[in-house]
N, C-alpha and C positions, 0 to 999 in steps of 0.2 A: 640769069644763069641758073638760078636755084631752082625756077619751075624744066628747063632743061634737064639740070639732074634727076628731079623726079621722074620725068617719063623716062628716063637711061632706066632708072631703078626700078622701076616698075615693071619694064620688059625683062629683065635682067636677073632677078629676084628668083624665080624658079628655078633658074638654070645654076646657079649659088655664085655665080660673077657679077661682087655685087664688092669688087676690089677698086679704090678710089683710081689706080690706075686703068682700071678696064676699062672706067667711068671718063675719064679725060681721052682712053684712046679713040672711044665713039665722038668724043665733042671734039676731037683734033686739037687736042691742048694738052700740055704736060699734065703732069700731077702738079707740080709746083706752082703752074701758073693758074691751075683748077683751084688750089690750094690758096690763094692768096687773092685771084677774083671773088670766092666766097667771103673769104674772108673782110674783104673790102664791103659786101652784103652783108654784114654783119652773123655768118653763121658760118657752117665748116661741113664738110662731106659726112660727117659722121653726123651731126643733128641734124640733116638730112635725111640721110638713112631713117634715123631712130621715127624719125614724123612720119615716115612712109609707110615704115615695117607695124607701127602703133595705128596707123587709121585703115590701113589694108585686115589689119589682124583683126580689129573691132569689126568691119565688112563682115570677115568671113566668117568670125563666129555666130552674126546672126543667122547665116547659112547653117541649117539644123543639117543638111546635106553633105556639108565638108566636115569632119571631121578636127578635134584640136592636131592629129595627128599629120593630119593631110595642110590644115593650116601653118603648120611650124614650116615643113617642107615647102610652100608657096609660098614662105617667107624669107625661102633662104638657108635656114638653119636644118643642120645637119640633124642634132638631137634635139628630142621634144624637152627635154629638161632643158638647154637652153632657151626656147624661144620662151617655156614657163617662167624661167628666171627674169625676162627679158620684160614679157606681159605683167608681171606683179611688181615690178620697179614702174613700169610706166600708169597702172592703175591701181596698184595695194591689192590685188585681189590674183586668183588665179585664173587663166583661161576657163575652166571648168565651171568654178564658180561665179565667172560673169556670163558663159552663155546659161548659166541656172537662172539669175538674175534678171528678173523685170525690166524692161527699158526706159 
């Protein structure tokens, strides 16, 4: 189920319906029972997301072509301050200064 999730999220991502409910309406499953299959997986729609939106973001900042701007928005997020708050929890560092950053 959790690789299911991701490909919902991945499509889904740009368009900013990236809502646990919008996610079980594609898989034809409640929330509740999306909710509680994960969780039987040992993980939950939200650390799902966060794995997605964290290895997608990594992608596209090595793309010198997309922009931190244009990446926030391909992640879903509304403001680029959130997705920065988002990328320095998940790496200690800011978008900016890991696509400065050597690989």
């Amino acid at each position: 189920l959790q690789g299911m999730v991701e490909n919902q999220l991945v499509s889904a991502l740009a368009s900013g319906r990236v809502q646990a409910a919008d996610i079980a309406e594609h898989l034809g499953m409640s929330v509740r029972s999306l909710s509680r299959r994960l969780a039987e997986e040992g993980t939950s729609f939200g650390e799902i997301l966060d794995r997605v939106r964290r290895r997608l973001a990594l992608r596209y900042l090595e793309d010198e072509r997309v922009s931190v701007q244009q990446t926030a928005w391909l992640l879903g997020y509304s403001e680029i301050a959130s997705f920065s708050h988002a990328f320095k929890r998940w790496t200690g560092t800011s978008p900016r200064r890991a696509r400065c950053e050597p690989s």
